[in-house]
PDB file of the backbone (N, CA, C, O) and the ligand in Angstrom, with CONECT records:
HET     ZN  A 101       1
ATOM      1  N   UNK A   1       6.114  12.427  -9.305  1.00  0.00           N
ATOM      2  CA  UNK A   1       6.905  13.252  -8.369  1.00  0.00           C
ATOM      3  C   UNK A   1       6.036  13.651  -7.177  1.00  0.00           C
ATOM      4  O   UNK A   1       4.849  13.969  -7.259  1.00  0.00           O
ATOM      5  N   UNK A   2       6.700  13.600  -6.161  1.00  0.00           N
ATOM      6  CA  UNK A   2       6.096  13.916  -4.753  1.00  0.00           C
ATOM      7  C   UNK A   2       5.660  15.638  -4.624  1.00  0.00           C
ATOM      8  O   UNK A   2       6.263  16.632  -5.031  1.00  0.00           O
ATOM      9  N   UNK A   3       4.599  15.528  -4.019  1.00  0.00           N
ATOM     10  CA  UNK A   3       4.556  17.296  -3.825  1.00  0.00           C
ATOM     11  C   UNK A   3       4.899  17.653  -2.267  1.00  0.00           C
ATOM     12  O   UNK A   3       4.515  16.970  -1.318  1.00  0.00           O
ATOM     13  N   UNK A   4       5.411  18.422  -2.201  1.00  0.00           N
ATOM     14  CA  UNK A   4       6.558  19.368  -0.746  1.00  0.00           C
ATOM     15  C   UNK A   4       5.532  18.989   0.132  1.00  0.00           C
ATOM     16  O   UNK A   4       6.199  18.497   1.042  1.00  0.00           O
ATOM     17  N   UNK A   5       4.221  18.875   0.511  1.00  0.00           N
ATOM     18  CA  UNK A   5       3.094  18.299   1.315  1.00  0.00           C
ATOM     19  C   UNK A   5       3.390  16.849   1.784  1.00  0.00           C
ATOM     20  O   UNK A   5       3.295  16.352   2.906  1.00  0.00           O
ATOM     21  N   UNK A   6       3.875  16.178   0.293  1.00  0.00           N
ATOM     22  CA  UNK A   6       3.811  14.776   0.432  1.00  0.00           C
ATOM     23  C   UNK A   6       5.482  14.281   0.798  1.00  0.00           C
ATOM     24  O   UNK A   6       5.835  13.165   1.180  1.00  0.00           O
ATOM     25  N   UNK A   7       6.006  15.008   0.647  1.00  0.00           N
ATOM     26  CA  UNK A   7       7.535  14.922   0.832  1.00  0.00           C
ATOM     27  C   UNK A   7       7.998  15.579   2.350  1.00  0.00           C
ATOM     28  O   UNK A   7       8.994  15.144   2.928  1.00  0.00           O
ATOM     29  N   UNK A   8       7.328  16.453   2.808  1.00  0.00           N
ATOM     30  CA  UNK A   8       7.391  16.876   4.485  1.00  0.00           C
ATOM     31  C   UNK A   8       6.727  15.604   4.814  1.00  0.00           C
ATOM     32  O   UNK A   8       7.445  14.830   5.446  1.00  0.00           O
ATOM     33  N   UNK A   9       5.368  15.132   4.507  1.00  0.00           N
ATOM     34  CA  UNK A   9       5.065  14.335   5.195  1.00  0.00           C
ATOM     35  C   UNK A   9       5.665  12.944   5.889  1.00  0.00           C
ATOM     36  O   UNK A   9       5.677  12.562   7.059  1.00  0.00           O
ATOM     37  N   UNK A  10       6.204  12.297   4.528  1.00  0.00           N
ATOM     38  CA  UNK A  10       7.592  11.159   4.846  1.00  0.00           C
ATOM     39  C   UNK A  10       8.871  11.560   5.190  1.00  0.00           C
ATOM     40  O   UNK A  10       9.741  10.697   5.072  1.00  0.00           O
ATOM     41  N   UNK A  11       9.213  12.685   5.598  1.00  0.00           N
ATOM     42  CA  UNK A  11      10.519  12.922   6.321  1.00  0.00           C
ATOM     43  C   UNK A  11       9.482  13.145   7.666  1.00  0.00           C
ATOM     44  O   UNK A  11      10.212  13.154   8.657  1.00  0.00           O
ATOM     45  N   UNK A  12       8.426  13.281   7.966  1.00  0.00           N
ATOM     46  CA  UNK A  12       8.156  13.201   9.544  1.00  0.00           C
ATOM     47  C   UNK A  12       7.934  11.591   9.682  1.00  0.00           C
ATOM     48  O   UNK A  12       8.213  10.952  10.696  1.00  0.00           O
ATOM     49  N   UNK A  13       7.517  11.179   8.778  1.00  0.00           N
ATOM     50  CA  UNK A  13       7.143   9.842   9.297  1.00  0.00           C
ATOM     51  C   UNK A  13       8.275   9.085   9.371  1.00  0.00           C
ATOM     52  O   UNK A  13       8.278   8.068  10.064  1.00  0.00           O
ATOM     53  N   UNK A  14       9.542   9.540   8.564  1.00  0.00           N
ATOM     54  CA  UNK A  14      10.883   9.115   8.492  1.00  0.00           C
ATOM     55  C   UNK A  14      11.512   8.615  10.080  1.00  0.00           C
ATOM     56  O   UNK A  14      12.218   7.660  10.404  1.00  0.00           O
ATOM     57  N   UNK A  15      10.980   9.584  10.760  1.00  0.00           N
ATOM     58  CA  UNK A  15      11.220   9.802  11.907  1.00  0.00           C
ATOM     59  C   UNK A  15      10.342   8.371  13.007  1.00  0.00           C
ATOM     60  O   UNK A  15      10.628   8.046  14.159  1.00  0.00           O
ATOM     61  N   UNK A  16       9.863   8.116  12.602  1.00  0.00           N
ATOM     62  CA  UNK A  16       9.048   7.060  13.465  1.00  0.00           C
ATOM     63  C   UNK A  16       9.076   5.591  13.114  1.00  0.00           C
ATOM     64  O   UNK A  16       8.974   4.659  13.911  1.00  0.00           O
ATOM     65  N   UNK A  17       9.225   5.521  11.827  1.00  0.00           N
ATOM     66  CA  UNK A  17       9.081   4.445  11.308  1.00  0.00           C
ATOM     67  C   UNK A  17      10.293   4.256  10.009  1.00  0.00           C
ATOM     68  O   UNK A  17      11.002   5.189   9.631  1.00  0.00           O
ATOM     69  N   UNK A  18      10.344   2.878   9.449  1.00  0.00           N
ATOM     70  CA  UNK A  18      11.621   2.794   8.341  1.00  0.00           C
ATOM     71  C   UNK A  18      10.546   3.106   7.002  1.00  0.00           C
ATOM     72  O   UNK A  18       9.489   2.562   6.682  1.00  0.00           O
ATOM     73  N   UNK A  19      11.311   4.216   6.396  1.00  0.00           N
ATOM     74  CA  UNK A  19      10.013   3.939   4.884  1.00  0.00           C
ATOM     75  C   UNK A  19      10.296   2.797   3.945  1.00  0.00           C
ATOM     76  O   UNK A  19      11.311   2.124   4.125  1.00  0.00           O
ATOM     77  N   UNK A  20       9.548   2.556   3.047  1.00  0.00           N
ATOM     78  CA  UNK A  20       9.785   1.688   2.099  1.00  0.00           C
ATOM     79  C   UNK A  20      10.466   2.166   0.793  1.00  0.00           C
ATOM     80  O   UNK A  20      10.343   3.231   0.187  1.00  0.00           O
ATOM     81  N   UNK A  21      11.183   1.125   0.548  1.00  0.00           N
ATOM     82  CA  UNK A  21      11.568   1.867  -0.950  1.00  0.00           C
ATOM     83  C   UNK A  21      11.506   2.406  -1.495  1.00  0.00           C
ATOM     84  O   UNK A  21      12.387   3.235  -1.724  1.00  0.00           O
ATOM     85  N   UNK A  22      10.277   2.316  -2.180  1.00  0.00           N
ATOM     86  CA  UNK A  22       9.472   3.218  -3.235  1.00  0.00           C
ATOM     87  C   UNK A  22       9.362   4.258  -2.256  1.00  0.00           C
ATOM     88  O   UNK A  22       9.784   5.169  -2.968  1.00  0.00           O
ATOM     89  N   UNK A  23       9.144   4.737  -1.302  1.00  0.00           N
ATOM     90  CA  UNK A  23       8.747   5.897  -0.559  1.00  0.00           C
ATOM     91  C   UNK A  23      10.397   6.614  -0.343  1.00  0.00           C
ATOM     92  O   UNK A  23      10.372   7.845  -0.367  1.00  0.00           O
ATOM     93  N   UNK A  24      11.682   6.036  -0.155  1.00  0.00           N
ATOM     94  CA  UNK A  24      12.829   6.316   0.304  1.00  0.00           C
ATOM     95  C   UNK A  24      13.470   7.106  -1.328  1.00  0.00           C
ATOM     96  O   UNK A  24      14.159   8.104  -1.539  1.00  0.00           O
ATOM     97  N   UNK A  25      13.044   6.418  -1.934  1.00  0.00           N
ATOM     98  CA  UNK A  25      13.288   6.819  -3.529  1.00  0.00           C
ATOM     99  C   UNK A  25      12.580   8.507  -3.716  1.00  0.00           C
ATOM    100  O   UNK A  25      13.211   9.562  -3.645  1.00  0.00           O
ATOM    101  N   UNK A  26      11.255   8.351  -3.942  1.00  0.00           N
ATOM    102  CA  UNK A  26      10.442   9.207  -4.234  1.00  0.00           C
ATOM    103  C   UNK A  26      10.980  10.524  -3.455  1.00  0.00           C
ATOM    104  O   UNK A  26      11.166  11.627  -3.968  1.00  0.00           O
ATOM    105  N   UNK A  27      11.239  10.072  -1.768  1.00  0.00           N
ATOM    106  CA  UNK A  27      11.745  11.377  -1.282  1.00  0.00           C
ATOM    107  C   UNK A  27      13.000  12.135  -1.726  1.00  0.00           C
ATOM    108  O   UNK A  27      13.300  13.319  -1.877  1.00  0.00           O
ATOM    109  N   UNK A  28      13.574  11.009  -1.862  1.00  0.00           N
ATOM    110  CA  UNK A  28      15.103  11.208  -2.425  1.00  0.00           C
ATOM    111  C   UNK A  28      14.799  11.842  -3.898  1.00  0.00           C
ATOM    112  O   UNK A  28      15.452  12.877  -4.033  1.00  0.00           O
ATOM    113  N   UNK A  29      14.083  11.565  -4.928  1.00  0.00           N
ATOM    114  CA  UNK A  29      14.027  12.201  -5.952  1.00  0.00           C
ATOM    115  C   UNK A  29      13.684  13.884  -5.775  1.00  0.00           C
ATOM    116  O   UNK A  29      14.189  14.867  -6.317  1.00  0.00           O
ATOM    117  N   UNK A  30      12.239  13.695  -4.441  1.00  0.00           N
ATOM    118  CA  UNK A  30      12.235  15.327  -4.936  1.00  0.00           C
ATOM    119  C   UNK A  30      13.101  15.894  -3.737  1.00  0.00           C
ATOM    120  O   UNK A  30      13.169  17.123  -3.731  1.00  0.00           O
ATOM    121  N   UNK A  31      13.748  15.266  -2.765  1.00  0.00           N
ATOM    122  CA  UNK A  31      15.067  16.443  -2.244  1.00  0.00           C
ATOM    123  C   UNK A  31      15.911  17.013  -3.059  1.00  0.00           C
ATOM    124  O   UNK A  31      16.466  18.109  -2.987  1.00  0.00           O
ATOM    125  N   UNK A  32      15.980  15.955  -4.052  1.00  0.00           N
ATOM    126  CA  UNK A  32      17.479  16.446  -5.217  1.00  0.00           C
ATOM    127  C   UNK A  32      17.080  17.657  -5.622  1.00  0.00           C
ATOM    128  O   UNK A  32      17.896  18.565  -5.784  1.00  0.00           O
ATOM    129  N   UNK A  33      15.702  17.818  -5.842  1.00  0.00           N
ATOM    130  CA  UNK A  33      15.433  19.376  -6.642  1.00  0.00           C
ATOM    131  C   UNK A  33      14.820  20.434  -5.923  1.00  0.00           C
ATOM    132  O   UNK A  33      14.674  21.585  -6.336  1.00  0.00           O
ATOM    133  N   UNK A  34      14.389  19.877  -4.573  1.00  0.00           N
ATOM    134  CA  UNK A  34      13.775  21.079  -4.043  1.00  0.00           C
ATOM    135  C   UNK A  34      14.462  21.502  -2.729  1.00  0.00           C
ATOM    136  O   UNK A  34      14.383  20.825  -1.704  1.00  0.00           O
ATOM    137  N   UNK A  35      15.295  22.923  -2.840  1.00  0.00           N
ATOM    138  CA  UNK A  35      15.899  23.404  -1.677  1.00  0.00           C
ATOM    139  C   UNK A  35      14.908  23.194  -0.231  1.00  0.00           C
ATOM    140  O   UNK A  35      15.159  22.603   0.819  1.00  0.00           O
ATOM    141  N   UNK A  36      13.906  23.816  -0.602  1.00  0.00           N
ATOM    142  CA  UNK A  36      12.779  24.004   0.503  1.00  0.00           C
ATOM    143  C   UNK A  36      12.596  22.960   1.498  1.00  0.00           C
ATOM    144  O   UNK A  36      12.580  23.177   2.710  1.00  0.00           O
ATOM    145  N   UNK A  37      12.447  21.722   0.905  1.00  0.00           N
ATOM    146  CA  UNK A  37      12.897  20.493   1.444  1.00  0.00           C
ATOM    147  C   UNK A  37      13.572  19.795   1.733  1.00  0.00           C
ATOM    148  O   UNK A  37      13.507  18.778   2.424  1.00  0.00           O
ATOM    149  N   UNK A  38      14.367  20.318   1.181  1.00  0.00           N
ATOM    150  CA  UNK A  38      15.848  19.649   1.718  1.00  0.00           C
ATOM    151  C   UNK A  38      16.369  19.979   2.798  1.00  0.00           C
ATOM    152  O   UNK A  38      16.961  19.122   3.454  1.00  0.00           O
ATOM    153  N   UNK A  39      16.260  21.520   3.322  1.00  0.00           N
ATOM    154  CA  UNK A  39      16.078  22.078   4.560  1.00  0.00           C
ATOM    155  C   UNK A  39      15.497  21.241   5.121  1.00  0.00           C
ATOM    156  O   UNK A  39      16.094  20.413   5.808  1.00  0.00           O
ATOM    157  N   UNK A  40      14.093  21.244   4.963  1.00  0.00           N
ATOM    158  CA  UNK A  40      12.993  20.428   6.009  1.00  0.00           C
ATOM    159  C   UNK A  40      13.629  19.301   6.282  1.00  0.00           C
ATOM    160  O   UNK A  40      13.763  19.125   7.493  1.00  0.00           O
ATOM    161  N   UNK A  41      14.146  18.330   5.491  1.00  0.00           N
ATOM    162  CA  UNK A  41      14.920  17.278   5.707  1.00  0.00           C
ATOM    163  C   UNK A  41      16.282  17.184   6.778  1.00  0.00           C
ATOM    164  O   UNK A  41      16.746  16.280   7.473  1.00  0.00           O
ATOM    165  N   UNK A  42      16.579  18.324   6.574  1.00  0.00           N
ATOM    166  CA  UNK A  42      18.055  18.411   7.357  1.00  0.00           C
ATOM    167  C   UNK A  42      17.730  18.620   8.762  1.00  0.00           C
ATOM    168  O   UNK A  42      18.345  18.129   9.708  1.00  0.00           O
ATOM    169  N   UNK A  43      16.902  19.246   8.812  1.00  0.00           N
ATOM    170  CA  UNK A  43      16.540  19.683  10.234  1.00  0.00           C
ATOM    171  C   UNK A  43      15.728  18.995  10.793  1.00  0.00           C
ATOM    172  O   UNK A  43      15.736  19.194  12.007  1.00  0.00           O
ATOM    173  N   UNK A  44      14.805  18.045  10.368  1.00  0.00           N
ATOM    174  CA  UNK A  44      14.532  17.000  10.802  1.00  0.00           C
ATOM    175  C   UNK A  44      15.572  16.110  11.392  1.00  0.00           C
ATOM    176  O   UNK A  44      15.433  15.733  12.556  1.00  0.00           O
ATOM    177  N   UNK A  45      16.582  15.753  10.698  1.00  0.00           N
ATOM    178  CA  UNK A  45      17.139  14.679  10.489  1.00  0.00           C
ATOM    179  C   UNK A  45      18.726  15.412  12.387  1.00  0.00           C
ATOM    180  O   UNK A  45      19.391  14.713  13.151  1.00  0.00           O
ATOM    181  N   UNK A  46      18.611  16.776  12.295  1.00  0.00           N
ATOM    182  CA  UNK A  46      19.377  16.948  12.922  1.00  0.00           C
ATOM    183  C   UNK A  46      18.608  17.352  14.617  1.00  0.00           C
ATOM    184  O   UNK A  46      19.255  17.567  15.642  1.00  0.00           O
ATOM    185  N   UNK A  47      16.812  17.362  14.461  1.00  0.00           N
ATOM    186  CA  UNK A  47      16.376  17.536  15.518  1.00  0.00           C
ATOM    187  C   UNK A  47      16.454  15.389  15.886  1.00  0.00           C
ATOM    188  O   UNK A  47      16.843  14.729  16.850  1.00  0.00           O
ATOM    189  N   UNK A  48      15.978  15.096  14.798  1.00  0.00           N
ATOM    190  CA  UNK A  48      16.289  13.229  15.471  1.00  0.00           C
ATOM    191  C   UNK A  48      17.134  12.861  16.485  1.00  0.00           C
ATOM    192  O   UNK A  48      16.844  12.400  17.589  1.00  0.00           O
ATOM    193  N   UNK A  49      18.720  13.224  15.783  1.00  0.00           N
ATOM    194  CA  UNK A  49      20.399  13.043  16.263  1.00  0.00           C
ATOM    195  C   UNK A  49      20.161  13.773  17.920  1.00  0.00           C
ATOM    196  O   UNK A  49      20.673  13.358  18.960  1.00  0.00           O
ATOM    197  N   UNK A  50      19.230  14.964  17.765  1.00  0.00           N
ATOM    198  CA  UNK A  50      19.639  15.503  18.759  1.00  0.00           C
ATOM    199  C   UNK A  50      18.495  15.182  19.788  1.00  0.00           C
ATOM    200  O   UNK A  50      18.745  15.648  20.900  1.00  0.00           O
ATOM    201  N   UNK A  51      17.380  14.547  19.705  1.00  0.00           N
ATOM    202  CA  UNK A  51      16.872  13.793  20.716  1.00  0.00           C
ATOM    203  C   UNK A  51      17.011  12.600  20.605  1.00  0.00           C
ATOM    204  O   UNK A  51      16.085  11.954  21.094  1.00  0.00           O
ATOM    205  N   UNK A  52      17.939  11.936  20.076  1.00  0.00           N
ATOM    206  CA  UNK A  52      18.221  10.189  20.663  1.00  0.00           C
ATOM    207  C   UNK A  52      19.751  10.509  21.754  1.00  0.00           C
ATOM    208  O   UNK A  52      20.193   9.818  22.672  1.00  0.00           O
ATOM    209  N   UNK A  53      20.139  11.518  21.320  1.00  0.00           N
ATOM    210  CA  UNK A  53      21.335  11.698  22.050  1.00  0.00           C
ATOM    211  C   UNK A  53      20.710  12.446  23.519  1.00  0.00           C
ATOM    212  O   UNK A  53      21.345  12.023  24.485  1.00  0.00           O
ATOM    213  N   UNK A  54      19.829  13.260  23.842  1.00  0.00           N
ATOM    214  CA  UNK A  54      19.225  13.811  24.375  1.00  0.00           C
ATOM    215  C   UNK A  54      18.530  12.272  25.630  1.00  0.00           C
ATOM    216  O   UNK A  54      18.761  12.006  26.810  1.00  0.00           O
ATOM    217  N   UNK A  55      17.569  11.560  24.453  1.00  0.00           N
ATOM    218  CA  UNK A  55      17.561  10.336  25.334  1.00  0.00           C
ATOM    219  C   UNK A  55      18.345   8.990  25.707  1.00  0.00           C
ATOM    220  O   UNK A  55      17.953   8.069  26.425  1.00  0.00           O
ATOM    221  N   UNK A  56      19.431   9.113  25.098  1.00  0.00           N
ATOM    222  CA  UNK A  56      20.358   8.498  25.652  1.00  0.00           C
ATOM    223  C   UNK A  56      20.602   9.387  27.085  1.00  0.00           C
ATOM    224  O   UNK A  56      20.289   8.965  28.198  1.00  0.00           O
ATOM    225  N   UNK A  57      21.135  10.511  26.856  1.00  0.00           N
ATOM    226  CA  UNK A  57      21.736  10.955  28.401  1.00  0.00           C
ATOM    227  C   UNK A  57      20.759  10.925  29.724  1.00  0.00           C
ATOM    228  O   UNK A  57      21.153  10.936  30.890  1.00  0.00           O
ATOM    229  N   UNK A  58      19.150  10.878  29.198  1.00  0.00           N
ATOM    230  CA  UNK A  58      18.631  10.676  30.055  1.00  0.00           C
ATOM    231  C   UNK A  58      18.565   9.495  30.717  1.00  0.00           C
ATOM    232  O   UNK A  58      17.937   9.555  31.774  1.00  0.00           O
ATOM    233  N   UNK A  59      19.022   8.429  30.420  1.00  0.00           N
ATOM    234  CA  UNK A  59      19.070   7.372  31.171  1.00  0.00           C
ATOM    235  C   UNK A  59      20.259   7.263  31.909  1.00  0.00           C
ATOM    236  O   UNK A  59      20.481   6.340  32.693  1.00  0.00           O
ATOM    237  N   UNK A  60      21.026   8.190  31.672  1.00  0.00           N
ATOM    238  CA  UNK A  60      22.303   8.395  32.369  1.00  0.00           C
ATOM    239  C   UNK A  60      21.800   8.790  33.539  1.00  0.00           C
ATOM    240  O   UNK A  60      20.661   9.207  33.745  1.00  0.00           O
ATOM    241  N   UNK A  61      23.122   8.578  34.693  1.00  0.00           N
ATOM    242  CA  UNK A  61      22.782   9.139  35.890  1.00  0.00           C
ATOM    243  C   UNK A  61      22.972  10.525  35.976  1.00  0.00           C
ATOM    244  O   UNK A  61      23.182  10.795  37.159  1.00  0.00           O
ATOM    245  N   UNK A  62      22.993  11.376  35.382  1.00  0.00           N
ATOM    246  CA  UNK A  62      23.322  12.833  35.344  1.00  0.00           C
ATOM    247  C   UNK A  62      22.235  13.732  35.496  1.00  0.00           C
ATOM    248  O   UNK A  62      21.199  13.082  35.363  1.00  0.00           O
ATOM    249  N   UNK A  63      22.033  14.739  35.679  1.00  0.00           N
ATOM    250  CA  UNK A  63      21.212  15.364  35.264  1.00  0.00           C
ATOM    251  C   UNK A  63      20.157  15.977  33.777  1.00  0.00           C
ATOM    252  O   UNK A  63      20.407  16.214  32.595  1.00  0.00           O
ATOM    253  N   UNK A  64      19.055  16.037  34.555  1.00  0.00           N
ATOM    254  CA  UNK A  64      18.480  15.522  32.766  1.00  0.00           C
ATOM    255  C   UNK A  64      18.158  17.140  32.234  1.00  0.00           C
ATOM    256  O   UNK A  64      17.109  17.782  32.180  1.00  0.00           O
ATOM    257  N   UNK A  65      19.575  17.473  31.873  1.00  0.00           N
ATOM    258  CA  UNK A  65      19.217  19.243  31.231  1.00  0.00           C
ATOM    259  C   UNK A  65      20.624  18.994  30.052  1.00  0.00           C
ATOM    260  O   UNK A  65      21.615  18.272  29.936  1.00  0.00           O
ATOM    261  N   UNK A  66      20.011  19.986  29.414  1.00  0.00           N
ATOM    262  CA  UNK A  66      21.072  20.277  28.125  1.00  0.00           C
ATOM    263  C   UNK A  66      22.491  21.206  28.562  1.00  0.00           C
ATOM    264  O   UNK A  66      22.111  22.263  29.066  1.00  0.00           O
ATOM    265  N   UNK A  67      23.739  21.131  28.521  1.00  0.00           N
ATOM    266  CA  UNK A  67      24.434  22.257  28.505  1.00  0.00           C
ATOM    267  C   UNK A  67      24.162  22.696  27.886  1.00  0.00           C
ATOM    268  O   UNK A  67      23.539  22.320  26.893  1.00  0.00           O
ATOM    269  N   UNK A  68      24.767  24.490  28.403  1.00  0.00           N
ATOM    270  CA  UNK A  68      24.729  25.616  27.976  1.00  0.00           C
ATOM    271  C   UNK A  68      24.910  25.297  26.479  1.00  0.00           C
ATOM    272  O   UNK A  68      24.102  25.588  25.597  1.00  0.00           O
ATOM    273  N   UNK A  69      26.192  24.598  26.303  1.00  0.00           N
ATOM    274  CA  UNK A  69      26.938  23.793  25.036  1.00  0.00           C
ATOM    275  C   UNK A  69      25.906  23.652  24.203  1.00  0.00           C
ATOM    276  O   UNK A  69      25.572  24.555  23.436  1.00  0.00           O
ATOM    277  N   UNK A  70      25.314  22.526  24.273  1.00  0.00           N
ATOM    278  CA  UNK A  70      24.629  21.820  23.896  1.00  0.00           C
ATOM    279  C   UNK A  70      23.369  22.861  23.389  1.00  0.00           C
ATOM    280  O   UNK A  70      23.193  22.818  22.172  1.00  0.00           O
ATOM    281  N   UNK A  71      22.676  23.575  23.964  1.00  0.00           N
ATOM    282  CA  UNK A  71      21.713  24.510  23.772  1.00  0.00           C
ATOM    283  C   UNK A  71      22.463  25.803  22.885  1.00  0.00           C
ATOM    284  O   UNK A  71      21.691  26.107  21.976  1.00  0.00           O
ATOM    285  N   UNK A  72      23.138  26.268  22.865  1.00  0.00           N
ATOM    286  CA  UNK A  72      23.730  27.128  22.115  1.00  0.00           C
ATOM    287  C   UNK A  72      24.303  26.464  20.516  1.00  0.00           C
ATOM    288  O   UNK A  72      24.221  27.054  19.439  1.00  0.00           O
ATOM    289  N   UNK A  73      24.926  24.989  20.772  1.00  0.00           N
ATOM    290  CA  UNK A  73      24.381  24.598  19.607  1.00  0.00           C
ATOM    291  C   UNK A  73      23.433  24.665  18.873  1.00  0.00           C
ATOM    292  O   UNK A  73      23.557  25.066  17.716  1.00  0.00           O
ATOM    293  N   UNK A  74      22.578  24.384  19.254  1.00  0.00           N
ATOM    294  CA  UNK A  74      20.990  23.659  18.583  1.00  0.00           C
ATOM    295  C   UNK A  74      20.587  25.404  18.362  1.00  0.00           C
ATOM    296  O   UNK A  74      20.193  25.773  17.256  1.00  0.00           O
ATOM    297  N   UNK A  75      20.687  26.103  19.169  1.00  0.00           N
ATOM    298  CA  UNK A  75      19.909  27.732  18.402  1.00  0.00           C
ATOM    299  C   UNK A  75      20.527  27.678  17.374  1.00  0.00           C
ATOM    300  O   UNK A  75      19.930  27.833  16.309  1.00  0.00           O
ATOM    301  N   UNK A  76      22.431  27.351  17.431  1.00  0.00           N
ATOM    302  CA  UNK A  76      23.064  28.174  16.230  1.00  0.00           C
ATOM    303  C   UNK A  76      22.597  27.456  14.877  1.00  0.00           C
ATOM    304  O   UNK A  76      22.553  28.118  13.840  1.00  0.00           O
ATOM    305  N   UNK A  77      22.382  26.620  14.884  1.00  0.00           N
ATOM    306  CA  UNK A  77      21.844  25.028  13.947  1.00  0.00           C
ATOM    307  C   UNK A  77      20.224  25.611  13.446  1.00  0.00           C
ATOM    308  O   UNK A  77      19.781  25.767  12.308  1.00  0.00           O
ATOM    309  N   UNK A  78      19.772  25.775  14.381  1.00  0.00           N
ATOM    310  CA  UNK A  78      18.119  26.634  13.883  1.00  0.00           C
ATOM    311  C   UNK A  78      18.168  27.349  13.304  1.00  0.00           C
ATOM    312  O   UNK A  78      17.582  27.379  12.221  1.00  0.00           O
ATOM    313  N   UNK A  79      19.194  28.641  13.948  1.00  0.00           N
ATOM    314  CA  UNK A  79      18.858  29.674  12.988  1.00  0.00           C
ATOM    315  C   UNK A  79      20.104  29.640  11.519  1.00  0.00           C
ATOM    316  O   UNK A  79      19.591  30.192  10.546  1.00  0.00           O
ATOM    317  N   UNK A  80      20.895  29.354  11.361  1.00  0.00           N
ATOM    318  CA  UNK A  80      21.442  28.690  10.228  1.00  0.00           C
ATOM    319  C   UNK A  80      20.837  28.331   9.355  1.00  0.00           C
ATOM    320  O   UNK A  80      21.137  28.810   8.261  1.00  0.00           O
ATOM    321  N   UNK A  81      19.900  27.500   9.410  1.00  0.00           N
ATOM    322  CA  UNK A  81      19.258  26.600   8.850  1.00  0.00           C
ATOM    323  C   UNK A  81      17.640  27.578   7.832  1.00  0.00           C
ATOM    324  O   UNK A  81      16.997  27.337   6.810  1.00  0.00           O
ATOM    325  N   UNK A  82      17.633  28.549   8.774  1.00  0.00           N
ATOM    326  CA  UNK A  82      16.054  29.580   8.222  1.00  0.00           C
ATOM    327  C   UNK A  82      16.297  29.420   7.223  1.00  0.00           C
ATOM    328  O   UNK A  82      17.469  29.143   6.969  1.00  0.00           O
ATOM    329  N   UNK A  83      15.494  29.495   6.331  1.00  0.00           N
ATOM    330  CA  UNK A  83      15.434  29.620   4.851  1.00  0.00           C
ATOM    331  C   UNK A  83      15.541  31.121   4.283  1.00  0.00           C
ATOM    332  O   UNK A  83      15.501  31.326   3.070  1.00  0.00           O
TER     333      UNK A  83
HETATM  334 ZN    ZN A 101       9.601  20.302  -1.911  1.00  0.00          ZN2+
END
């Protein structure tokens, strides 16, 4: 079993790279049991969504700022999320 060290660590690296099996497993085993991480996971997984979408719009011709919208989301999502 992964320890919360080793299990934050592959949900950041989640983020950069594809894990391997055995590594996609292992995380998946200890999210099932540990709240603490599973958080960490979620909010990872919802800061990702929200900078590919973030850099998508930047290649848009628009201006490169968040709505109000958009920013009042992401606080309400943070602080939700505190443990
Ligand atoms: Zn943990």
């Amino acid at each position: 079993m992964l320890s919360c060290k080793e299990t934050s660590l592959l949900v950041s690296q989640s983020l950069d790279r594809r894990l391997a099996w055995r590594e996609r497993i292992a995380l998946r085993m200890h999210l099932l049991v540990c709240g603490a991480c599973r958080s960490f996971a979620d909010q990872a997984a919802f800061l990702r969504t929200a900078v590919r979408r973030f850099g998508r719009r930047a290649n848009a011709p628009e201006p490169l700022r968040l709505s109000q919208d958009a920013r009042e989301r992401i606080a309400r999502e943070l602080r939700d999320k505190q443990p």
